[in-house]
Each structure stands twice: as C-alpha cells, then as structure tokens.
C-alpha positions in Angstrom: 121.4 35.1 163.7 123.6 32.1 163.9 127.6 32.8 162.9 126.5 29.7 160.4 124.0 32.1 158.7 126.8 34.6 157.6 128.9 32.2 156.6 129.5 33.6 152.0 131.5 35.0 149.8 132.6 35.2 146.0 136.4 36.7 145.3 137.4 37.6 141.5 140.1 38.6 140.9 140.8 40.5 137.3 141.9 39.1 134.0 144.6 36.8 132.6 147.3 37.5 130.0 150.7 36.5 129.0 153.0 39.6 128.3 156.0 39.2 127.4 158.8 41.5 125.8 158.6 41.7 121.9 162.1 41.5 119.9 163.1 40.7 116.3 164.8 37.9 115.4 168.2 37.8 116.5 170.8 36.6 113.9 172.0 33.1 113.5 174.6 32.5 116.3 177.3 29.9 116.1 176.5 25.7 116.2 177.0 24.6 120.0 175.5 25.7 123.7 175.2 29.3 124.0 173.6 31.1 127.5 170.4 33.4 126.8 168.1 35.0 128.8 164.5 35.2 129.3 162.3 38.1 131.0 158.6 38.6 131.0 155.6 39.1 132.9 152.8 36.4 133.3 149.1 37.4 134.9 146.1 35.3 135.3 142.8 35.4 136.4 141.8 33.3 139.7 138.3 33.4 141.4 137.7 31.5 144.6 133.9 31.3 146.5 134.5 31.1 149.9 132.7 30.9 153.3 133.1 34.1 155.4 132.7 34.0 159.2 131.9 37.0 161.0 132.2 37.0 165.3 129.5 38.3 166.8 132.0 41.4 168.2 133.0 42.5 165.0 129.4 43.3 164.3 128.8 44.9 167.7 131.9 47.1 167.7 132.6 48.5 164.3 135.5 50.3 165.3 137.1 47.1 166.4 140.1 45.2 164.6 139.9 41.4 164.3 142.6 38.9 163.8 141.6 36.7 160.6 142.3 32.9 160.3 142.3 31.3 157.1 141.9 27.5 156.3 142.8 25.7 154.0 140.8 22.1 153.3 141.5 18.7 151.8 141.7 17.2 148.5 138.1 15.4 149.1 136.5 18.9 149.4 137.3 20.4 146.3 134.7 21.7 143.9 132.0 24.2 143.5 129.7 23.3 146.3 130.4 25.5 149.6 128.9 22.9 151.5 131.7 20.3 150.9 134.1 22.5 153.3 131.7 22.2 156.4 132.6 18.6 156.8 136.2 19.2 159.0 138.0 21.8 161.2 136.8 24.9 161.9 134.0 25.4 159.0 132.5 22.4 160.9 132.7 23.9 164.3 130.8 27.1 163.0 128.7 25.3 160.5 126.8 23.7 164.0 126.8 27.1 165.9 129.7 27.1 167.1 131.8 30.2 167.5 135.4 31.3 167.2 137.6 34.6 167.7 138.7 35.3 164.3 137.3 36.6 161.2 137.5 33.0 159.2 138.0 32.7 155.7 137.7 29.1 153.7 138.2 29.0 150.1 137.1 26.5 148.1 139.8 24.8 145.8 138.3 24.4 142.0 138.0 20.9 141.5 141.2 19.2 139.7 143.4 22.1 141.2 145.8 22.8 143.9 146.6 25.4 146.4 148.1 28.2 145.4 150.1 30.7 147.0 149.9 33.9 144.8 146.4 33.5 144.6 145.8 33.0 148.3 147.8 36.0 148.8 145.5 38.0 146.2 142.1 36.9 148.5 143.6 37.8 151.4 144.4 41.3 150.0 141.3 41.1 149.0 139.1 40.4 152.3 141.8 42.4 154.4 140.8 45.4 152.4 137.0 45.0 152.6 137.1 44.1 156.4 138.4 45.1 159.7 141.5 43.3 159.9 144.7 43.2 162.4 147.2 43.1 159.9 149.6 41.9 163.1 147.2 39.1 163.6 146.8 36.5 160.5 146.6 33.2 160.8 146.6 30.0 158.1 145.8 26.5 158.9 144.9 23.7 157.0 144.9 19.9 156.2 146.0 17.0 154.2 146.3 19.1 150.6 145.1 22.2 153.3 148.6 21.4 154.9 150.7 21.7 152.1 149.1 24.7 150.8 149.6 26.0 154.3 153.2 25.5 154.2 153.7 27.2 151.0 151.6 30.0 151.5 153.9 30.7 155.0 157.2 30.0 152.7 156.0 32.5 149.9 154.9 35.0 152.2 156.4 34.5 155.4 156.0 38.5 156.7 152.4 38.3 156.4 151.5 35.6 159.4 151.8 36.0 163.2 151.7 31.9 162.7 150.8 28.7 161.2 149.3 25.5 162.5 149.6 23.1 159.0 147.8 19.3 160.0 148.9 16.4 158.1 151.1 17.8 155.4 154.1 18.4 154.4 156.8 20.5 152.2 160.2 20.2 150.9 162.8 22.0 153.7 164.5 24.1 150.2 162.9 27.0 152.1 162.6 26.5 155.7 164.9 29.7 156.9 161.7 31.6 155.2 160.0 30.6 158.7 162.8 31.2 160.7 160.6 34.3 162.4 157.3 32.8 162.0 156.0 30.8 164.7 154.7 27.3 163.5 152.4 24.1 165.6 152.4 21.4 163.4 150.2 18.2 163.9 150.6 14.6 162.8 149.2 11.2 162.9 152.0 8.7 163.8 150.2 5.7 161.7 149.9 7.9 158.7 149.6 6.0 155.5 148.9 8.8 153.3 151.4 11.9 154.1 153.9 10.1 156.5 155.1 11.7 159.3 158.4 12.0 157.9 157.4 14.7 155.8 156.1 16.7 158.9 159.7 16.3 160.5 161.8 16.6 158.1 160.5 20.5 157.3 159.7 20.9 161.1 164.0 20.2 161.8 164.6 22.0 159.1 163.0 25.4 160.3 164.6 25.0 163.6 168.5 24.1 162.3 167.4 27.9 160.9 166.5 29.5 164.1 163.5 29.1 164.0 160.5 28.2 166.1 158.3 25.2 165.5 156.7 22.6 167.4 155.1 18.9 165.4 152.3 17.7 168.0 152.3 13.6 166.9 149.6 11.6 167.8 150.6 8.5 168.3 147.6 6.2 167.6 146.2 8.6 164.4 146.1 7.4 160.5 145.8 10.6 158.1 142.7 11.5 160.1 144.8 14.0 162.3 142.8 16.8 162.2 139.8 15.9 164.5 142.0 15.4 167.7 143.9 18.9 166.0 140.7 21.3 166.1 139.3 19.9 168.8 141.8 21.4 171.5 140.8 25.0 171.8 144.1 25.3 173.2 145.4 25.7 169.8 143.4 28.9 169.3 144.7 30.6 172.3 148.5 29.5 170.8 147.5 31.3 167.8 146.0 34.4 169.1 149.0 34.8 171.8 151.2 35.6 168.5 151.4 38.7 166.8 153.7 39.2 163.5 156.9 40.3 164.0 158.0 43.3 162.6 160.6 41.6 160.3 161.4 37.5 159.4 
C-alpha cells in the first residue's frame, strides 16, 4: 500500500467551559484607582482532522520507536478539506509516493483561524499516546502562517522538540531565550513581499544573543514562495533527525 493510502485522522479533544471562582459582591470601595486581582480557569473544546503518515518500518517492526514530525501549513490551506494540505512540503512529497523517516502529522487549520499552541500541544499528546513515538525525537516545521505557528508552538513548549525548521515566518524576539536549548534552521526568501525577512532575523539574533543555536538559510532570489527550495533538500531531514531533545532548555 502506498504511505499516501494511510495518510487520516480525526483528533477531538473534550469539552469547553469557562470556570471561574464565584464571590459576593464586595462592598463599595473608595472613588479613584484601586489594584484587584483576577484568577480563574478557562477550557475549550478544539478538534483538528489531520493526515497521518505511517513509514513503512513502523509497520514492520512494532516494537520500534519513531521520531514524529509535525507540519504546520499556510493560510491558503485552511479549511475542512484534507486535500488542500497536499499541495506543499512534505504532505506533497508523500501525497505522490514519496517517503520520509518520521511518523508525520498535518493538521488542518479551521478555516478563519489561526495556529495555536495549546491545542497543538493537546494533538500531539494525543497521537504520541496512541503511537510509537520517540519522545527524544519531535520535530515541527511549517510555513508562511505554518511558520509562525511553528515559532510559537517551540516558544510555548520549548522542552518538548529535539528542533524546529520554521519557513517563511516570523515571531516577536519577547521570548527567544525559550529556544536557547532548542536547535532551530530557519529558511527565507530574500525578495519576500509578504513576511519580510526581517522578521526571520530579527527572532533568529535574538535566540542566539541568548545562547542559543539557530541558523536562517536565505535564499537570495526567493519571493514568499521559500518553501519549495526548503523541502526539497533532503539534507534538512538528516539535520533534524541528527537532534535529539535535550534533557533540559
């Protein structure tokens, strides 16, 4: 069976309230500024289809351990149709046959919404649970909107990634010494009209002014479109798989 036939998935994850602590009304306080305080807890629901790639090892040997890549795609690819995600990076590659050494993962974003981290995190709790995963070996890469989700998702939750490859996007530096142990290969188009470059460097400097490590790959003649020369070097998968997580960022 071709690794395109296996290529499914449905995550939901459960329900969605607000809960938040219960009081009386407090007396009236004095005219002017006064300092409160709020606490409480917020929970919603998020459900994600998603294409699920499995190698042809982890079927043979099913006392194996894979390391698992997750990408992230564009704005142009949201929606509810699993076949809009097929048409760049590595959900093309496998989509005509080809093959890859990772478990892959490739949520759809609804249409209208954007990345988000906490609920990235909660599918890949989810398919790390159900699967044979490294836990040592997770990967995220993605582009354009894919990019910036990428970013974030490493920022949030820097301890769970061995490293991260974001194309064509960017992030505010406010959080760079998050990456300062996670290894990062970021790729830009130097004629960029859409996420500049700028934004690639400015978070790229910013990690390393905190120790850390990360390389931007520019190439020079590229518009936004940054991601076919990106995923078509197979020497960026061997980069990923020669990282492991560290034991602490």
């Amino acid at each position: 069976m071709k690794p395109a036939r296996r290529l499914s998935g449905l995550l939901s994850i459960l329900g969605a309230s607000l809960a938040a602590s219960c009081g009386t009304l407090e007396p009236t306080s004095a005219a002017g500024l006064s300092a409160r305080r709020f606490e409480g807890t917020v929970s919603y629901r998020v459900a994600y289809r998603y294409l699920l790639y499995l190698p042809e090892g982890y079927v043979r040997d099913p006392a194996s351990r894979w390391p698992l890549l997750l990408f992230l795609h564009g704005s142009g690819e949201r929606g509810d149709d699993l076949a809009l995600v097929k048409r760049h990076g590595p959900p093309k590659l496998l989509a005509s046959g080809g093959a890859l050494p990772f478990v892959v993962v490739v949520p759809q974003c609804p249409e209208g919404e954007r990345w988000r981290a906490d609920a990235l995190a909660a599918l890949l709790d989810d398919v790390t649970r159900r699967l044979r995963i490294d836990a040592e070996r997770v990967y995220v890469t993605g582009l354009s909107m894919g990019g910036r989700g990428t970013w974030d998702l490493a920022m949030s939750y820097p301890g769970r990634f061995a490293a991260i490859a974001p194309v064509c996007g960017g992030a505010l530096p406010d959080r760079a010494s998050n990456l300062k142990g996670v290894p990062i290969r970021a790729f830009h188009g130097a004629k960029d009209d859409v996420v500049p470059l700028a934004e690639s460097q400015t978070v790229v400097e910013a990690v390393r002014k905190c120790g850390g490590s990360a390389e931007l790959v520019v190439f020079p003649e590229a518009g936004h479109d940054s991601w076919t020369a990106a995923y078509s070097d197979p020497s960026l998968w061997d980069w990923l798989l020669s990282r492991r997580r560290r034991s602490a960022n």
